[in-house]
MARLO-576071 format. One record per residue (C-alpha): x, y, z; residue in three letters. Coordinates in steps of 0.5 Angstrom, whole numbers, padded with zeros to 4 digits, always signed. Example, Ala and Ser with C-alpha at 12.3 -4.5 7.8 and 13.67 -1.06 7.14 Angstrom:
% MARLO-576071
+0025-0009+0016ALA +0027-0002+0014SER 
END
This chain:
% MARLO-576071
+0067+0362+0006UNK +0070+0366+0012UNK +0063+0366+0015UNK +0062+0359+0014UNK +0069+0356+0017UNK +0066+0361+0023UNK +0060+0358+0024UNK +0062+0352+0023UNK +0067+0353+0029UNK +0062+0356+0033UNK +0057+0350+0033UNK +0062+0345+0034UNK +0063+0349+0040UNK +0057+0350+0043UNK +0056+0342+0042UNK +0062+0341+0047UNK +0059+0346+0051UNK +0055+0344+0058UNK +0049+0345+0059UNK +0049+0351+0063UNK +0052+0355+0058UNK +0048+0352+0053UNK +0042+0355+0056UNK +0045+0361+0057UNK +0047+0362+0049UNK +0039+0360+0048UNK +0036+0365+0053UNK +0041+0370+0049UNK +0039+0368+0043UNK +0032+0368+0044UNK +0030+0372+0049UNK +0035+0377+0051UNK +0037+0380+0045UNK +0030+0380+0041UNK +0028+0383+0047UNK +0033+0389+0048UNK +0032+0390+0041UNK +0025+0392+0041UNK +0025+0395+0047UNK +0030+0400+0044UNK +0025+0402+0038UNK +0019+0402+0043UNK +0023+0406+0047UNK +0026+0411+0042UNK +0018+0411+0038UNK +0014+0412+0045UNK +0019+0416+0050UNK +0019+0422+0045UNK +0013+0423+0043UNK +0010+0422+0050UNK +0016+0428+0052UNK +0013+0432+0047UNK +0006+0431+0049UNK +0007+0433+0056UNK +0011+0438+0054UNK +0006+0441+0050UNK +0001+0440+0055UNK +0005+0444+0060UNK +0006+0449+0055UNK -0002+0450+0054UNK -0001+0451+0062UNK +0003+0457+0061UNK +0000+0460+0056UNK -0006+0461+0060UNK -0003+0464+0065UNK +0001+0468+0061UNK -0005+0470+0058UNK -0009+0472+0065UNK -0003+0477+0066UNK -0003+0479+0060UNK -0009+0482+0061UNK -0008+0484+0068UNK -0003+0488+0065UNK -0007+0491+0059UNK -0012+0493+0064UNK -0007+0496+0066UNK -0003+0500+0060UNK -0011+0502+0058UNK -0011+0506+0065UNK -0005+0509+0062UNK -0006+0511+0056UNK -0013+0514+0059UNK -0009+0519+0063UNK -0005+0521+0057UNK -0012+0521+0053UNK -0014+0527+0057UNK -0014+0533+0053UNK -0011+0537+0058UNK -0006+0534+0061UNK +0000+0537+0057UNK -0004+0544+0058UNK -0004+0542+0066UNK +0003+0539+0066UNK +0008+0545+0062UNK +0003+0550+0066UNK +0009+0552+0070UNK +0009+0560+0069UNK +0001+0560+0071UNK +0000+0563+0079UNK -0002+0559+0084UNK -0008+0559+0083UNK -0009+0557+0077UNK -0004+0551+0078UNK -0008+0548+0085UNK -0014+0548+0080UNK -0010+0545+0074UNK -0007+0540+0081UNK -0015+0538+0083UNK -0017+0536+0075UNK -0011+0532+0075UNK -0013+0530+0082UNK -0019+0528+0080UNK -0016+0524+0075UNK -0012+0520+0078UNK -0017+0518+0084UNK -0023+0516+0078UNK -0017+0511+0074UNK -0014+0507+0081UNK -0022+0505+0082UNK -0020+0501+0076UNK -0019+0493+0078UNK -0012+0492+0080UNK -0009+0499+0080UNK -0005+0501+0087UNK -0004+0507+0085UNK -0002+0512+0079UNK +0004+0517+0081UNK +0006+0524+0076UNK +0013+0526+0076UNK +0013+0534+0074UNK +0016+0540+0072UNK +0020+0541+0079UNK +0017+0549+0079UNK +0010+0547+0080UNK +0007+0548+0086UNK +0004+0541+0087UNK +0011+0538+0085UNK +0012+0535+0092UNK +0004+0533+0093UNK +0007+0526+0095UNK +0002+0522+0093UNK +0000+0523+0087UNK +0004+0527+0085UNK +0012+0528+0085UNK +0019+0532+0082UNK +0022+0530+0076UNK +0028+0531+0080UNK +0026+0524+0084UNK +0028+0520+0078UNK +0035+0517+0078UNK +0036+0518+0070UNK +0042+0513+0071UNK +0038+0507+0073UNK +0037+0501+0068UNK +0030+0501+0067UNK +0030+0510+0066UNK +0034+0509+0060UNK +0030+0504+0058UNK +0024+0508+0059UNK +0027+0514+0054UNK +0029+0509+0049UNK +0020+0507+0048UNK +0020+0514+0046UNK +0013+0515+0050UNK +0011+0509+0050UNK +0009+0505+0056UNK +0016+0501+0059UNK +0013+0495+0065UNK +0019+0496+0070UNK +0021+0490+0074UNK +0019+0489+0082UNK +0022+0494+0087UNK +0019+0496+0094UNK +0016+0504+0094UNK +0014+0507+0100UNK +0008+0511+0100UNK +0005+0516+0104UNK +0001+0514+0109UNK +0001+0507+0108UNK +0006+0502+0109UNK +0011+0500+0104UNK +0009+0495+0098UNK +0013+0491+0092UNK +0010+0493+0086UNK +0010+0493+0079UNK +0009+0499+0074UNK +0008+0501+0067UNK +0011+0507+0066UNK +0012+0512+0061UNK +0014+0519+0059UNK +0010+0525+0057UNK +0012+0530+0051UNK +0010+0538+0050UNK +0006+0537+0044UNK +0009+0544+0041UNK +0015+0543+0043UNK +0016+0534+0043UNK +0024+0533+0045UNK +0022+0537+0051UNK +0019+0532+0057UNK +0015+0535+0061UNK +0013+0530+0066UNK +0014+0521+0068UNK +0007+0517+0068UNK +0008+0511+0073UNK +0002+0506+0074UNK +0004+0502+0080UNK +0000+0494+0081UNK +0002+0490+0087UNK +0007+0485+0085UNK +0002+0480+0088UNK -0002+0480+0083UNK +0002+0476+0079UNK +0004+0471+0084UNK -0004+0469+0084UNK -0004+0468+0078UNK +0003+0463+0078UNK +0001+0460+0085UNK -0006+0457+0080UNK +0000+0454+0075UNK +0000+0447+0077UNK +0006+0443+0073UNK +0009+0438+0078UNK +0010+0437+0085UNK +0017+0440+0085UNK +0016+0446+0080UNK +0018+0453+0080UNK +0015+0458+0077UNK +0017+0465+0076UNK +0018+0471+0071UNK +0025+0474+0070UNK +0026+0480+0065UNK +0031+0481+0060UNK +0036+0482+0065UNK +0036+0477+0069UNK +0032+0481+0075UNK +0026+0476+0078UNK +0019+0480+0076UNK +0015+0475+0080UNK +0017+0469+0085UNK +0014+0464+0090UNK +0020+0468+0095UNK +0018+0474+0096UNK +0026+0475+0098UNK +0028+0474+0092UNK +0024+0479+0088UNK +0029+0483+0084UNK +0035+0479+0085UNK +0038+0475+0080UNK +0034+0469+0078UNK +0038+0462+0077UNK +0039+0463+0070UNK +0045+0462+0067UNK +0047+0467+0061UNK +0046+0461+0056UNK +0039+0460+0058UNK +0037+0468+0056UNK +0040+0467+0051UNK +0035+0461+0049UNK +0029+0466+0053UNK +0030+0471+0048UNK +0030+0466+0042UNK +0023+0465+0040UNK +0015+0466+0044UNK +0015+0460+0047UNK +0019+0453+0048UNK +0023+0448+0052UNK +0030+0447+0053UNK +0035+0443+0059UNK +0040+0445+0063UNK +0048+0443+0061UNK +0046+0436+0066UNK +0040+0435+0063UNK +0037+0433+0070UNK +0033+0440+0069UNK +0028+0442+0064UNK +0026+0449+0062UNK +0019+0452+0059UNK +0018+0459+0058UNK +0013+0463+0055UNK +0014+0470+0052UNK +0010+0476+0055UNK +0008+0481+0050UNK +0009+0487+0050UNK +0014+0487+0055UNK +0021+0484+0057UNK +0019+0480+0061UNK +0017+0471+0061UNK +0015+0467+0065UNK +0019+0460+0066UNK +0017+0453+0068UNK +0023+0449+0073UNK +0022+0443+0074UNK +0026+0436+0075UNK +0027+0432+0068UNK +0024+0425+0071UNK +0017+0429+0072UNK +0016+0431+0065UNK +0019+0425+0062UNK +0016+0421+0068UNK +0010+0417+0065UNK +0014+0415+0058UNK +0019+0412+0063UNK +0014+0408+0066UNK +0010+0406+0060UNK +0017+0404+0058UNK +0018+0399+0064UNK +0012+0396+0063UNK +0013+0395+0055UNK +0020+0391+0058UNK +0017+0387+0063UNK +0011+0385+0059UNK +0016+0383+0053UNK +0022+0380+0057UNK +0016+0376+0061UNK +0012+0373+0055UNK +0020+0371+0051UNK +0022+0368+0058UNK +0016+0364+0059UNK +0017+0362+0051UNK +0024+0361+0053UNK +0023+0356+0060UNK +0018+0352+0055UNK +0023+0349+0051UNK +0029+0350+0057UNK +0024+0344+0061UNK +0024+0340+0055UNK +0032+0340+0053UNK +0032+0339+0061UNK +0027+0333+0061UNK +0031+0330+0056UNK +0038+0330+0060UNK +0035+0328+0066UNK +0035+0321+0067UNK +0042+0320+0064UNK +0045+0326+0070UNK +0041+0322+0075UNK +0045+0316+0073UNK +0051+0319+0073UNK +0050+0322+0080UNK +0048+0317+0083UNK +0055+0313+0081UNK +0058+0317+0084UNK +0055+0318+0091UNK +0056+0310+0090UNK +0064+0311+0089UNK +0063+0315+0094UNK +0061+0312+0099UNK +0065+0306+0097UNK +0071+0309+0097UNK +0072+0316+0099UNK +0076+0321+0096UNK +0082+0317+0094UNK +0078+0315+0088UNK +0077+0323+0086UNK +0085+0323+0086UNK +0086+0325+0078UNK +0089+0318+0077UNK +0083+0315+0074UNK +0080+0317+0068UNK +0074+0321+0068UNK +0068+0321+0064UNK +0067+0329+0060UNK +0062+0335+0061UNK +0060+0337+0067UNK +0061+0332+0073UNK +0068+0331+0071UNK +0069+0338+0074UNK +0064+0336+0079UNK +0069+0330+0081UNK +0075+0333+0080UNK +0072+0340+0085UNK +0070+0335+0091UNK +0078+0332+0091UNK +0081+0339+0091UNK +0075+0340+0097UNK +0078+0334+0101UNK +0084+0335+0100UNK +0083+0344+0103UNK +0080+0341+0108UNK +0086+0336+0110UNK +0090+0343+0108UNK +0086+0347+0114UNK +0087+0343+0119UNK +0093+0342+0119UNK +0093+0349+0119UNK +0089+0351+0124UNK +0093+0347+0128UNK +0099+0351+0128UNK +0096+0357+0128UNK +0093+0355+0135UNK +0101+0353+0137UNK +0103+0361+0134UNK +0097+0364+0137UNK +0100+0361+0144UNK +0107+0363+0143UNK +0104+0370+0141UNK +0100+0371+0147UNK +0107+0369+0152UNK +0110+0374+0148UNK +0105+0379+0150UNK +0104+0378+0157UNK +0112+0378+0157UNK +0111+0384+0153UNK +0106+0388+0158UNK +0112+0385+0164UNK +0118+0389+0162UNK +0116+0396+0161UNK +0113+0396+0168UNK +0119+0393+0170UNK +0124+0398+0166UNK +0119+0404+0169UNK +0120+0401+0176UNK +0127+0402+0175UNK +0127+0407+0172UNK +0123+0411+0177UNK +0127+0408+0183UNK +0135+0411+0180UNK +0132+0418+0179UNK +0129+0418+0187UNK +0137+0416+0188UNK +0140+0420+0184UNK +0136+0426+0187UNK +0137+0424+0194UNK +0144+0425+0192UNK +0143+0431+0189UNK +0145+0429+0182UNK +0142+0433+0178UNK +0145+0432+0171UNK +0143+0425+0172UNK +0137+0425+0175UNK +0134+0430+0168UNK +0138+0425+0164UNK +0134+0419+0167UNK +0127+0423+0167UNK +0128+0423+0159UNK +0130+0417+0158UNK +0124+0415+0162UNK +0120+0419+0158UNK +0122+0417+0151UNK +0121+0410+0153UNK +0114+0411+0156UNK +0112+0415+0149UNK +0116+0410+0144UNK +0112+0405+0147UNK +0105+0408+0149UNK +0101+0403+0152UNK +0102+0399+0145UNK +0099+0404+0141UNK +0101+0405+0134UNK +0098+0413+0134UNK +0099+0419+0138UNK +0097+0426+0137UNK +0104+0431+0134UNK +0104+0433+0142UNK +0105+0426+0144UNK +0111+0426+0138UNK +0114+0433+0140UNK +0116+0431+0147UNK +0119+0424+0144UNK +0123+0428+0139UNK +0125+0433+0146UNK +0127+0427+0150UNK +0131+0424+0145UNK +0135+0431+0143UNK +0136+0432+0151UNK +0138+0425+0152UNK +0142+0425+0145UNK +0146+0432+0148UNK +0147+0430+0155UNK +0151+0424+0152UNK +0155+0427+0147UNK +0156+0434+0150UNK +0155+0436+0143UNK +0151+0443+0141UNK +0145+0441+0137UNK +0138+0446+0138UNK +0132+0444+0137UNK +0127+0449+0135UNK +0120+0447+0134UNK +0115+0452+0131UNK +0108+0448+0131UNK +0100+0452+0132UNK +0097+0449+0139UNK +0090+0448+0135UNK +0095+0443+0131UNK +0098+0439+0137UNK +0092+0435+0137UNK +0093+0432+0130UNK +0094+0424+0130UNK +0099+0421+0127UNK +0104+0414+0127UNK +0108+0413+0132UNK +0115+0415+0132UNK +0114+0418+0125UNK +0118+0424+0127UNK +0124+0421+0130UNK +0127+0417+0125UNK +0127+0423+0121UNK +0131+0428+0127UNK +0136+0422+0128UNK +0138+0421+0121UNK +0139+0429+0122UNK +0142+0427+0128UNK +0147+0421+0126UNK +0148+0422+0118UNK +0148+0429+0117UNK +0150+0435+0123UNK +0154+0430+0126UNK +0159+0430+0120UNK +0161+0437+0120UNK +0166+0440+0124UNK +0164+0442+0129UNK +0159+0437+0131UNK +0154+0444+0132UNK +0147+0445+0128UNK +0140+0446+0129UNK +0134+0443+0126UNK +0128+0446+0126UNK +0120+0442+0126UNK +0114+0446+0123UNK +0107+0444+0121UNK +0100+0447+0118UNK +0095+0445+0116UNK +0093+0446+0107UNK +0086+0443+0107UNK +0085+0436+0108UNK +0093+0435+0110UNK +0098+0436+0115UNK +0104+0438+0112UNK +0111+0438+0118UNK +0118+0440+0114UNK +0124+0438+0119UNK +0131+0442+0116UNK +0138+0441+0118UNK +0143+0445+0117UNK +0147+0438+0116UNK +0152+0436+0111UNK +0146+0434+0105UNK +0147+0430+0101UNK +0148+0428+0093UNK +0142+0427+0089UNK +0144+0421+0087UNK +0143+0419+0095UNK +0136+0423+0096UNK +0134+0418+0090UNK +0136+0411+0093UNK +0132+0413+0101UNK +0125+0412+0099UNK +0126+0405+0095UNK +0124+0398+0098UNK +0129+0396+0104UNK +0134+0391+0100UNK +0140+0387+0104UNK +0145+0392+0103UNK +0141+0398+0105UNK +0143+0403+0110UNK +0139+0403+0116UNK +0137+0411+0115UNK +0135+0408+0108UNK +0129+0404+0112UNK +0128+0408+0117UNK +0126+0414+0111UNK +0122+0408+0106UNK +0118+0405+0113UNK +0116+0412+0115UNK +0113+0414+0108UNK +0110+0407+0108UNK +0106+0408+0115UNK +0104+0415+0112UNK +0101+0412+0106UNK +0097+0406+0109UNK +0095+0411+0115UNK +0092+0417+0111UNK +0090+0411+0105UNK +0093+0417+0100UNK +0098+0415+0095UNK +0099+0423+0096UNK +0101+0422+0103UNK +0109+0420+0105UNK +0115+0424+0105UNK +0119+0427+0100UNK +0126+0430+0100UNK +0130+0435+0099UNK +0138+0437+0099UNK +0144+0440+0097UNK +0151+0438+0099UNK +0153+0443+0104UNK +0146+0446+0105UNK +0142+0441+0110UNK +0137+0437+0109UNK +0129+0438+0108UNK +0124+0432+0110UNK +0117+0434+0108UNK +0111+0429+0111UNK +0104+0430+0109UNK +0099+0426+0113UNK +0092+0427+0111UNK +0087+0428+0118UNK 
END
């Protein structure tokens, strides 16, 4: 029943509404609405499924390469199991009791070896660490202390816990005799006494240049903006397209190992979403190989082919919705025409009286038409008599200003020719007295300027305590602690003295004796310019503190509005509700202002 009365209510509404707004609830019913509505479902049908297929296909990408290194790095893990196949080479490694020349000829089997397994593809060299007491130990090439090794390294530790079996160790630069250094990396392994197994009697490294895998990613070809590397399990890059950044931390969160260490392979983003991962796991080491690449790259096509399904879906509703629109208009027309042409013809007719609201007018959308063409007469008569007593202010203000230009030149003339007399009659008290007050007049008014630089206000506040001191023979200091790099901040102008005359009038001259100081500093916190004035005057109750920076009222103080009008220049200034003045006081115990401006 409910539902009913509703619907019944809605189309009495829509009957009385205009023909704008009908055609609007008509364009939403028919053709926005259906239209969002299946865009939507093919959007959720289309974008996974295409995601999911690029995805897939990346991965095959990655499965390739990863199976090219795979067997790179076999090829190489064959080399060294063939050396440890050898069935002397315990025999030549524990033979450190034997003479000398029983270990050179051990030392040129082992040599041979060694040389006929780095012809294998790929192989940079094969490096046995040994028994430090044999002869060949420090060879250097080949052949190399076990007292070399650093035990307390990550990838030593790791080795021992492989318990023989071959530990790929991530790129690192090795130096070789006889050739300059390279990035490698190596599979290394250690080697037991077979009579005696806990005993190790030496360290097998096979040694690969890192830049065989950077030729196997630089193949990989996902997107224009990718990223392609091998990280190992700790985080250390094994291979990227930086060779600066081999063997530092890979831009990998540790939320995203985690997501590495999870399964063989698989896709992942970031916290954002703007970045997707896909990695595949290497086996037999600890290493994978990750796919970075931007978001909109990977769901890129089923973006597209969601806009064309949109438009293609809004254009046909829309052509649909344009064929009825242009019957219900055709079918309107003739009695608009009438309408307006009886109303150009009362217009011309009569003018705009006719359109004062005193006639009745006829319903729907040229009755506002009407009713808006007497407001436009009548805002045009408002303007005009506007414009003319804006033109009649516009020349009062531009006597002011030229009478405003006038005076100062004149004050300063005057000013200059009492302080040349008075120094001809060797008055010097009044002659400083003169010069300040020249100066205080020339900064207050700066060449109409509303901002000066903290210099520029310092030597205001200098020239007002000089002249404040002179005149009332009082002992006020003024100690002015500022760093020269910020005597170039700008700020409002006469936004400190208000605040030191305050200081002046409201606080030190209440004491007995009128003696004090009042000490100014400033520096800068971030992006803001902070200067705290204090007094040592008589303070002031919380009570007052809370009534100094409310909006001026005609029994405000004047020190009141002094301090609200600066906190207010300050705010507008900076454009920072942060920015202002803020107070602190205690009867007997000073004032502190603090001034924040934002540079």
């Amino acid at each position: 029943m409910n539902g009913w009365r509703w619907l019944k209510g809605y189309l009495r509404a829509y009957s009385g509404a205009s023909i704008t707004k009908k055609a609007i609830a008509i364009y939403i019913v028919v053709v926005l609405v259906p239209g969002c509505l299946l865009f939507l479902l093919y959007f959720q049908q289309t974008s996974g499924i295409i995601e999911r297929e690029m995805s897939d296909s990346m991965l095959q990408t990655l499965n390739q390469a990863e199976y090219n290194i795979s067997n790179g790095l076999d090829n190489v893990a064959s080399v060294s199991d063939s050396v440890i196949a050898n069935q002397g080479i315990a025999q030549y490694l524990s033979g450190s009791t034997k003479p000398a020349y029983e270990q050179f000829e051990d030392f040129q089997e082992l040599e041979k070896l060694l040389v006929s397994l780095e012809r294998n593809r790929g192989i940079h060299r094969i490096r046995l660490f040994v028994d430090p007491r044999l002869t060949y130990s420090r060879e250097d090439i080949h052949f190399f202390s076990l007292q070399d090794l650093d035990r307390e390294a990550a990838w030593y530790r790791n080795m021992i816990s492989r318990n023989g079996g071959n530990y790929w160790r991530g790129t690192y630069l090795q130096p070789y005799l006889g050739e300059s250094d390279a990035k490698v990396i190596s599979a290394v392994r250690m080697l037991h006494d077979p009579l005696h197994y806990e005993s190790v009697i030496g360290v097998l490294s096979v040694d690969v240049k890192v830049s065989m895998i950077q030729e196997i990613l630089s193949r990989v070809s996902l997107s224009s903006s990718q990223e392609v590397f091998v990280v190992d399990d700790d985080r250390r890059l094994v291979s990227h397209q930086d060779a600066a950044r081999l063997g530092q931390p890979a831009d990998l969160t540790a939320a995203q190992m985690e997501q590495l260490a999870k399964s063989k392979e698989g896709s992942f983003r970031d916290d954002q979403g703007t970045t997707s991962f896909l990695y595949r796991r290497i086996p037999n080491t600890d290493w994978s190989i990750v796919a970075k690449l931007p978001t909109s790259e990977l769901s890129g096509k089923s973006v597209v082919l969601t806009k064309v399904s949109a438009v293609l879906l809004l254009g046909i509703g829309s052509i649909v919705f344009i064929f009825f629109l242009v019957l219900a208009f055709a079918a309107a027309a003739e009695s608009l025409a009438k309408r307006v042409r009886d109303m150009n013809r009362t217009l011309k007719a009569e003018g705009s009286a006719h359109f004062d609201g005193s006639l009745p007018k006829p319903k729907g959308d040229l009755r506002q038409l009407e009713s808006a063409i007497s407001r436009m007469v009548q805002t045009v008569h408002d303007l005009t008599a506007e414009s003319y007593r804006s033109k009649l202010h516009e020349r009062d203000a531009q006597l002011k200003a030229l009478q405003a230009q006038v005076d100062p030149h004149f004050l300063y003339n005057t000013l200059d020719s009492m302080n040349w007399m008075a120094i001809r009659r060797g008055a010097d008290e009044i002659s400083d007295l003169i010069e300040a007050l020249s100066t205080y007049f020339r900064l207050s008014l700066n060449k109409g300027s509303d901002v000066v630089t903290l210099a520029e206000e310092l030597q205001l506040i200098r020239s007002y305590m000089h002249i404040h001191n002179t005149r009332d023979d009082s002992g006020i200091e003024l100690f002015c602690e500022v760093e020269e790099t910020l005597l170039s901040c700008r700020l409002p102008k006469l936004t400190l003295q208000p605040i030191v005359e305050n200081a002046v009038l409201h606080g030190i001259h209440m004491k007995r004796p009128k003696r004090g100081t009042i000490d100014i500093s400033a520096k800068l916190e971030g992006p803001w310019l902070t200067i705290e004035i204090r007094d040592d005057g008589v303070g002031m109750t919380p009570e007052r503190l809370a009534q100094l920076l409310e909006p001026p009222s005609p029994d405000n103080k004047v020190e009141s509005y002094g301090l609200y009008n600066v906190h207010e220049r300050l705010r507008l200034f900076s454009r920072d509700n942060g920015a202002g003045v803020t107070l602190t006081s205690k009867p007997g115990s000073g004032t502190n202002v603090l001034l924040k401006i934002k540079i």
